[in-house]
LUMKEDREN-163609 format. One record per residue (C-alpha): residue number from 1; residue in one letter; x, y, z. Coordinates in nm, 3 decimals, decimal comma. Layout:
// LUMKEDREN-163609
<NUM; A; <X; Y; Z>>
...
//
This chain:
// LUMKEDREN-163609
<1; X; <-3,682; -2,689; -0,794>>
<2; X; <-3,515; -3,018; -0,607>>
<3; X; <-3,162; -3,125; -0,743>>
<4; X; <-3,289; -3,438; -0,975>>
<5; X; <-3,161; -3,563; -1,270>>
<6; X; <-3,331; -3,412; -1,502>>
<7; X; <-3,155; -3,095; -1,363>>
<8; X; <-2,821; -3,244; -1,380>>
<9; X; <-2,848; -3,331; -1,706>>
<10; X; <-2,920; -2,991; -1,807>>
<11; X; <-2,628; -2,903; -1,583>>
<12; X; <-2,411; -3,112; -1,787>>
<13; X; <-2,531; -3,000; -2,081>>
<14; X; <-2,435; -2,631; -1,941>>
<15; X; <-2,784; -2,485; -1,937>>
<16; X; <-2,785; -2,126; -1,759>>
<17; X; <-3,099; -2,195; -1,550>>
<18; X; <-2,948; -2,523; -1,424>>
<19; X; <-2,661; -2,394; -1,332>>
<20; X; <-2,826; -2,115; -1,114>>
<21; X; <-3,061; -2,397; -0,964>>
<22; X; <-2,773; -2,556; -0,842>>
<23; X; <-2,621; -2,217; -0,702>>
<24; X; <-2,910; -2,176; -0,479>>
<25; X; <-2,920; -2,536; -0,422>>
<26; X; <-2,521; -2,563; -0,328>>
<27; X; <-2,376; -2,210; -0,231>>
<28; X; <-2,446; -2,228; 0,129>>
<29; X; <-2,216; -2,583; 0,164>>
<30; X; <-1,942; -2,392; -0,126>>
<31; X; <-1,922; -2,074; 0,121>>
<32; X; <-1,894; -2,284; 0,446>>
<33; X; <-1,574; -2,441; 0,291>>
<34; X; <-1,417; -2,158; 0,116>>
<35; X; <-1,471; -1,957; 0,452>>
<36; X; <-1,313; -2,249; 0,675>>
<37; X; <-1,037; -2,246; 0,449>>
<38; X; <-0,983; -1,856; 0,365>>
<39; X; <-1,107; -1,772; 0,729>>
<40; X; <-1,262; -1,415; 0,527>>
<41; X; <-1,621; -1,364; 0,422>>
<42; X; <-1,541; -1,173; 0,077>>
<43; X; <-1,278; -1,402; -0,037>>
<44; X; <-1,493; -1,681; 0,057>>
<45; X; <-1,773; -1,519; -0,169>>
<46; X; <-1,508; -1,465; -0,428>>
<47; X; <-1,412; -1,868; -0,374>>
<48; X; <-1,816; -1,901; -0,458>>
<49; X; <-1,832; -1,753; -0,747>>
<50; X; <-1,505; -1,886; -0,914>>
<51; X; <-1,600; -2,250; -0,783>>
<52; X; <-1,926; -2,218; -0,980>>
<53; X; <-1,737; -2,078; -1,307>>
<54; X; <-1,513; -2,368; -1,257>>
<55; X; <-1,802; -2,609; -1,203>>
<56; X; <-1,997; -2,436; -1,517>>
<57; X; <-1,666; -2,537; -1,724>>
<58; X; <-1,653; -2,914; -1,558>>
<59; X; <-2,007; -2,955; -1,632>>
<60; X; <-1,973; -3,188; -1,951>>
<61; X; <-1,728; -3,429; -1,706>>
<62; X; <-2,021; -3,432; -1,468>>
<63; X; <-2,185; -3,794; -1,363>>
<64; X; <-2,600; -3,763; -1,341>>
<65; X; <-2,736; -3,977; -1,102>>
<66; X; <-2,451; -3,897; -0,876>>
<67; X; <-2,448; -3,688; -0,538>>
<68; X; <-2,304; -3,330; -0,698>>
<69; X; <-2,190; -3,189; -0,329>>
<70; X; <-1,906; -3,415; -0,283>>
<71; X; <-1,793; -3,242; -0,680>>
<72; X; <-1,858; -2,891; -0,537>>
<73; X; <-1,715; -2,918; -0,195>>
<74; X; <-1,327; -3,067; -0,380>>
<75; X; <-1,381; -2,785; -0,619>>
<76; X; <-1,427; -2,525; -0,340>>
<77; X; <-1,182; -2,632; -0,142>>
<78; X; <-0,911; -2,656; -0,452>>
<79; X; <-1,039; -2,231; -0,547>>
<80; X; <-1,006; -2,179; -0,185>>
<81; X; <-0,657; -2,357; -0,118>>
<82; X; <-0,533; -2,177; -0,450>>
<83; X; <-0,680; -1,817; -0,312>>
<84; X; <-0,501; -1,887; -0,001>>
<85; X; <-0,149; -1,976; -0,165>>
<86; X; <-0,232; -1,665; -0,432>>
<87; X; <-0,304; -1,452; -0,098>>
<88; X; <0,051; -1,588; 0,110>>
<89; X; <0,296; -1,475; -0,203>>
<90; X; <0,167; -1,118; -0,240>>
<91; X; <0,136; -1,059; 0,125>>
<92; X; <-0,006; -0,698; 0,182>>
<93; X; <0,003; -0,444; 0,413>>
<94; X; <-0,338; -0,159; 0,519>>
<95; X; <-0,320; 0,094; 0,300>>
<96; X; <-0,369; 0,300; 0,633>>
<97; X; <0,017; 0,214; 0,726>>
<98; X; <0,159; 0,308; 0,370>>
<99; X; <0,428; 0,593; 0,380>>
<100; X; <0,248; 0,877; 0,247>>
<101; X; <0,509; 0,931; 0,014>>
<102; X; <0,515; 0,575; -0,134>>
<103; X; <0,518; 0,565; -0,492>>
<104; X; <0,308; 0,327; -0,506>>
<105; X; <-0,018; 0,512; -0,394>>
<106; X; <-0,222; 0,722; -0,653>>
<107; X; <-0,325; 1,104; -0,523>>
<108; X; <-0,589; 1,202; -0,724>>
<109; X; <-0,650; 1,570; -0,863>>
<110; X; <-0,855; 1,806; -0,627>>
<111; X; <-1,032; 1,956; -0,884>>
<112; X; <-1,181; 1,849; -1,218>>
<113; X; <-0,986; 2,115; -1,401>>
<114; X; <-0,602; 1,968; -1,269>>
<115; X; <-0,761; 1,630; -1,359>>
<116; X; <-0,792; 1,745; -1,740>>
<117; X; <-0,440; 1,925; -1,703>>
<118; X; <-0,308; 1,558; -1,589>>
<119; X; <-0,518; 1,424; -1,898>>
<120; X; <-0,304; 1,659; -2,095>>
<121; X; <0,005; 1,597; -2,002>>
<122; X; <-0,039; 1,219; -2,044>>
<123; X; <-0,157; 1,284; -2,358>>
<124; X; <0,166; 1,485; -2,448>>
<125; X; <0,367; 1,214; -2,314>>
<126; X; <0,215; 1,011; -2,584>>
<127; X; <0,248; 1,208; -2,851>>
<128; X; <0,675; 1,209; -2,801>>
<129; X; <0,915; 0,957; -2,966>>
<130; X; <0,950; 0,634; -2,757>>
<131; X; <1,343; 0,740; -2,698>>
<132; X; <1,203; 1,112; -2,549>>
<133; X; <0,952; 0,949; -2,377>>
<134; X; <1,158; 0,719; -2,229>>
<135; X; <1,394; 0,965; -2,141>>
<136; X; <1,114; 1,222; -1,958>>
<137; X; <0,986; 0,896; -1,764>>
<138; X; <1,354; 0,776; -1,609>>
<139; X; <1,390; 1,121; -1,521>>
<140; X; <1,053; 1,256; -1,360>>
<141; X; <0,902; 0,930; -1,255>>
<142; X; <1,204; 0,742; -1,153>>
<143; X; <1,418; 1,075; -1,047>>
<144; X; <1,750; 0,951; -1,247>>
<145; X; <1,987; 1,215; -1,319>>
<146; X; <2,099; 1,271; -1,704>>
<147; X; <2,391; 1,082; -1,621>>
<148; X; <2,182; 0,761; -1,445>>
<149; X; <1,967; 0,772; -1,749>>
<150; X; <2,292; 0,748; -2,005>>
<151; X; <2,419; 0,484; -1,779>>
<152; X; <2,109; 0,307; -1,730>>
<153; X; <2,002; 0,317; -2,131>>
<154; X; <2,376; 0,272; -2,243>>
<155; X; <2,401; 0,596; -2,422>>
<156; X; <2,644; 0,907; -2,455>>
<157; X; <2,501; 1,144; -2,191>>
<158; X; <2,538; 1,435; -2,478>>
<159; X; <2,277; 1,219; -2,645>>
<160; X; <2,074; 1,183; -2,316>>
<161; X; <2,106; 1,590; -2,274>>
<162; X; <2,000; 1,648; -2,646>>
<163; X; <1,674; 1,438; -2,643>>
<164; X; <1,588; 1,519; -2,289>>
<165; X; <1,592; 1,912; -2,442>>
<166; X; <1,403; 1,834; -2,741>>
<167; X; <1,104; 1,633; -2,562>>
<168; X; <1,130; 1,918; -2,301>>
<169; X; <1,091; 2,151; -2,535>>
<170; X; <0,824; 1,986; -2,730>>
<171; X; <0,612; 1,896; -2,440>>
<172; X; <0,656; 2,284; -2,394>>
<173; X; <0,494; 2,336; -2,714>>
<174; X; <0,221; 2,069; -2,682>>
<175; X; <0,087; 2,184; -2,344>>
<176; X; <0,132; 2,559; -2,433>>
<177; X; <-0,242; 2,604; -2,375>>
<178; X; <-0,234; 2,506; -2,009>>
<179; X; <-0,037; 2,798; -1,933>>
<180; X; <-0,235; 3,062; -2,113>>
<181; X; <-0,491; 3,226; -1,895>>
<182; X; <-0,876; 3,133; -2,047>>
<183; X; <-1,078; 3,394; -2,093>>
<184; X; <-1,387; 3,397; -1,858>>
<185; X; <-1,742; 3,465; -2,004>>
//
């Protein structure tokens, strides 16, 4: 179907099958800019896709009877400049040159069964007072000492001691059922 407007009126009016004529009428001239601009074939598809959202959203502001490329091509070029600044303050590194013991980086379980044990203990976790819980993360996630922790959370470390015991102790209690063998068929 040619870009007329009859189609651009049904653009404007945000009409789904409209808007995908003018995808496959316009996509080829959107990637060509995002691409020159993000110089990288899937963030220039992503710069597609969110310059058609953000035409899809325009569409009401749209003039019929006027060229539309000249609308895309700013838009593109505005998703793709934005990408670009997004992409230059979180500057990343390959995952390939990550320290393997980087906190940062998820190892997942080898086997289905330490999976559910991991399920568990998150679940435990949740089950504790926000003050325990607190408490068990600063000290196994972040690797305080009782002391850090009573510094860190303004408390008397006696108190720090005494709730790190209790959730301890009721964690204990919770996950009871991972330690006890399961008996085989």
């Amino acid at each position: 179907m040619p870009v007329d407007d009859a189609l651009l009126e049904s653009f404007r009016r945000g009409d789904d099958e409209a808007v995908r004529h003018l995808y496959a009428a316009y996509h080829r001239l959107v990637f060509a800019i995002a691409l020159r601009v993000l110089r990288d074939r899937s963030q220039a598809e992503d710069a597609v896709q969110q310059t058609f959202v953000q035409a899809w959203r325009a569409a009401s502001t749209f003039e019929v009877g006027r060229d539309p490329a000249p609308w895309l091509a700013t838009i593109a070029r505005r998703v793709a400049i934005d990408a670009q600044r997004r992409r230059a303050r979180r500057p990343t590194e390959p995952l390939d040159e990550a320290p393997s013991g980087d906190p940062s980086l998820i190892t997942l379980p080898p086997s289905i069964e330490q999976a559910w044990e991991a399920w568990q203990v998150r679940e435990a976790l949740e089950r504790l007072g926000e003050a325990e819980r607190e408490i068990v993360r600063l000290q196994h996630l972040e690797g305080f000492t009782h002391s850090e922790i009573a510094e860190h959370l303004g408390l008397p470390l006696g108190t720090v001691k005494s709730r790190s015991f209790r959730a301890h102790r009721e964690l204990a209690d919770i996950l009871r059922h991972l330690r006890e063998p399961m008996d085989e068929p």
